[in-house]
C-alpha positions as CSV (number, residue, x, y, z in Angstrom):
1,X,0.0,0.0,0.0
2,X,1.1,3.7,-0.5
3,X,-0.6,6.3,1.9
4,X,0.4,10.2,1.4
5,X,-0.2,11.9,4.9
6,X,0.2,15.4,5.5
7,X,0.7,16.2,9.5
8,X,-0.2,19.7,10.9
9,X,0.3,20.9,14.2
10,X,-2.1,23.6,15.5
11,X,-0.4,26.3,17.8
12,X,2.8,25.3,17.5
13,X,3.6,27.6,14.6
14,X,6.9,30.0,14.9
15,X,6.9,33.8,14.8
16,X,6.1,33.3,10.8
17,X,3.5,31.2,11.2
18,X,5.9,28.2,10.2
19,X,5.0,24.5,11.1
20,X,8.1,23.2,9.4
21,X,9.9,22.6,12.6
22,X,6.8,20.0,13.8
23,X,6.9,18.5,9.9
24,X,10.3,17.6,9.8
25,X,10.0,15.9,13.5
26,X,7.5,13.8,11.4
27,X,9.4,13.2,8.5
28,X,12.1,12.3,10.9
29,X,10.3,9.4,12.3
30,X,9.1,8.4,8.7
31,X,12.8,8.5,7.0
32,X,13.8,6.8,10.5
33,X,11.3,3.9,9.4
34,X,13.4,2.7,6.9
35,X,10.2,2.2,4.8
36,X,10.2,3.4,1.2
37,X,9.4,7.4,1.2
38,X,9.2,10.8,-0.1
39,X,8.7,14.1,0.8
40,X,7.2,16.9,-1.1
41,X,6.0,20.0,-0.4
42,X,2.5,18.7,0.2
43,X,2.6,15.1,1.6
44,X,4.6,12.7,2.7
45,X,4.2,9.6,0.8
46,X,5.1,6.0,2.6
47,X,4.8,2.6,1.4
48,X,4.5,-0.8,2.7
49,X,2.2,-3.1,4.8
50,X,-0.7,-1.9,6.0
51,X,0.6,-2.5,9.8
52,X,3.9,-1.2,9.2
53,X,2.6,1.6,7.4
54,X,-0.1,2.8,9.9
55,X,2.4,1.9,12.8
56,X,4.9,4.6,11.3
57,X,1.9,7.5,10.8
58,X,0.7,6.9,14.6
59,X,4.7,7.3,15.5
60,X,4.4,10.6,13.5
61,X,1.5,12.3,14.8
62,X,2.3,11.3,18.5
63,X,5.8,12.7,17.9
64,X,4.4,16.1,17.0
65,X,1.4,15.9,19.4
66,X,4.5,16.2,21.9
67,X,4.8,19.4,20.5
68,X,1.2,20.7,20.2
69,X,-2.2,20.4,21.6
70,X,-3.6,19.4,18.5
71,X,-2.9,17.6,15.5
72,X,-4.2,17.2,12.1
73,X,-3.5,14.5,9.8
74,X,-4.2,14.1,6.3
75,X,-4.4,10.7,5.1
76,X,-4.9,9.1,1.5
77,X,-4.4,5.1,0.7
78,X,-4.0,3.3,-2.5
79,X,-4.3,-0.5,-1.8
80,X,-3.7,-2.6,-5.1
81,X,-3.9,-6.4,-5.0
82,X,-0.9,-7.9,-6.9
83,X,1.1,-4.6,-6.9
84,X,3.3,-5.1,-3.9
85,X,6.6,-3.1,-3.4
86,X,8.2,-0.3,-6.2
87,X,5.2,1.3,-6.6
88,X,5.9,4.8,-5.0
89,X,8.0,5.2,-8.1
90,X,6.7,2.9,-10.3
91,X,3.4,4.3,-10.9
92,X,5.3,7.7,-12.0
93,X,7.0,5.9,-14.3
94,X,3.4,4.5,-15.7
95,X,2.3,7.9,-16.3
96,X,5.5,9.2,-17.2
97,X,5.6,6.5,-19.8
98,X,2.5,8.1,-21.4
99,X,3.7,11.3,-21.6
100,X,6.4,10.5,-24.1
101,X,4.3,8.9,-26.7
């Protein structure tokens, strides 16, 4: 499975009204995984097993709840019997594929 999360804390901002400090605790715990990721200026996208995956987003948002009374989470699945692992890039490479012809 793939899931693209996007965690926000709420009151935790900086002066600016910055939350990347909280994000990149998240990413943190995400990269620290060691399952297959990416970062981008919206979501984060992870992929794996549904327990594995879930386990990591829970280890996220509790990681910047330390931070902030509240937390929002974002949270989009693509589960696809038969397509297993290689599928955060491969289904770039699918569409990239059609954009050449």
């Amino acid at each position: 499975m793939i899931v693209a999360i996007s965690i926000s804390p709420s009151g935790a901002a900086d002066e600016d009204g910055s939350v990347s400090a909280a994000v990149a605790d998240a990413v943190k715990v995400i990269r620290d995984s060691g399952l297959p990721n990416e970062t981008n200026s919206m979501f984060t996208n992870i992929e794996g097993e549904w327990d594995e995956v879930m386990a990591v987003v829970k280890a996220a948002v509790l990681k910047v709840a330390e931070s902030s009374p509240r937390v929002g989470l974002v949270l989009k699945a693509d589960l696809r019997r038969g397509f297993d692992s290689g599928q955060l890039t491969a289904k770039v490479e699918r569409v990239e594929a059609h954009l050449t012809d």
